[in-house]
C-alpha positions as CSV (number, residue, x, y, z in Angstrom):
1,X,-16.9,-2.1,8.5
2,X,-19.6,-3.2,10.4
3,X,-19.0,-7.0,10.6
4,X,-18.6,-8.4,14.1
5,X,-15.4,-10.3,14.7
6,X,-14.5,-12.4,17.6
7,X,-11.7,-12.8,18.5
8,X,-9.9,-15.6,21.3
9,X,-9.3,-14.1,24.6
10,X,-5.5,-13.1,24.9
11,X,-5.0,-10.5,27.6
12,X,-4.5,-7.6,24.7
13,X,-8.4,-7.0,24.1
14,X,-10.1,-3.4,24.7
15,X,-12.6,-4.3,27.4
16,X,-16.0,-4.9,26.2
17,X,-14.7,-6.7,23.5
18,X,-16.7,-10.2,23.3
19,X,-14.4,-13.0,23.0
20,X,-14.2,-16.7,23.4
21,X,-11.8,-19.1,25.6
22,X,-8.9,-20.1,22.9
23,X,-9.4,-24.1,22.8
24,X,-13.0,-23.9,23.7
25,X,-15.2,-24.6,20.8
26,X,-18.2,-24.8,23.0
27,X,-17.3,-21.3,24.5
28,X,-17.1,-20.4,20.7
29,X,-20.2,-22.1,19.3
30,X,-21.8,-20.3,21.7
31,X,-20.4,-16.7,21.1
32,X,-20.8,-17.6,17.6
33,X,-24.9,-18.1,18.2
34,X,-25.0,-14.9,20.5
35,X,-23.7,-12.9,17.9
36,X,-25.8,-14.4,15.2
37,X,-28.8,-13.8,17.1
38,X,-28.2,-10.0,18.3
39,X,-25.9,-8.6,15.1
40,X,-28.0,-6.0,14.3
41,X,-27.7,-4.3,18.1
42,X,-24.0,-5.4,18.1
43,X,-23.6,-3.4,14.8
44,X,-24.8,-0.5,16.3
45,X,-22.9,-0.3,19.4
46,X,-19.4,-0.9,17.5
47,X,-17.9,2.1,16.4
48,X,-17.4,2.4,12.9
49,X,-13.8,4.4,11.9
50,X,-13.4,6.0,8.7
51,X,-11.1,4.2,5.8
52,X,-9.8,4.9,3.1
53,X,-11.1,3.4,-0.4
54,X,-8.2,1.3,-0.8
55,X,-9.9,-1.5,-3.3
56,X,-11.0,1.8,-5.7
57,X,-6.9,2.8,-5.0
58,X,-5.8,-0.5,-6.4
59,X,-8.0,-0.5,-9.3
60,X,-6.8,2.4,-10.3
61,X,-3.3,1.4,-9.6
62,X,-3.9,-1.7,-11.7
63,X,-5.1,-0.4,-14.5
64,X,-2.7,2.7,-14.8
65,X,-0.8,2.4,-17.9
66,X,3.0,1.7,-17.3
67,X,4.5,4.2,-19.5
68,X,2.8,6.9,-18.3
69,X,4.5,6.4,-15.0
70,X,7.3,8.6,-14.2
71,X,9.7,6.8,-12.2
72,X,12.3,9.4,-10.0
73,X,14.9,8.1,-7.7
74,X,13.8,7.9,-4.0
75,X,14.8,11.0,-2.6
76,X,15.7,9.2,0.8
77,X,18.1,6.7,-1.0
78,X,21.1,7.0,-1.9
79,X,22.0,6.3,-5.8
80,X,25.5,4.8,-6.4
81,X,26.0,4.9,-10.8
């Protein structure tokens, strides 16, 4: 997406993943200002992954007209009448 997130440090990060100390708003603050100050650089070095248009998906799914929606029992389920 190409926003920079920063996460607290846990033990579950991917290395090179920037983080701050959890509890440490000065660690933070100052992560915070790094990334600030270099975003453009960070932006390029994260890779970006493909996604799908889900807010175009929900539009649609929205706006969709009820009665034209066919509704068919789950073929997984079982029906009891």
């Amino acid at each position: 997406m190409g926003v920079p997130v920063l996460p607290s440090q846990n033990g579950h990060r991917p290395a090179g993943v920037m983080t701050y100390r959890e509890g440490d708003a000065r660690d933070l603050c100052a992560k915070l200002i790094a990334i600030a100050e270099s975003h453009s650089p960070i932006k390029q070095e994260a890779p970006f992954q493909e996604a799908e248009e889900n807010i175009a998906k929900t539009a649609d799914w929205l706006l969709e007209d009820p009665r034209e929606l066919r509704q068919e029992p789950e073929q997984s389920l079982i029906h009891v009448q």
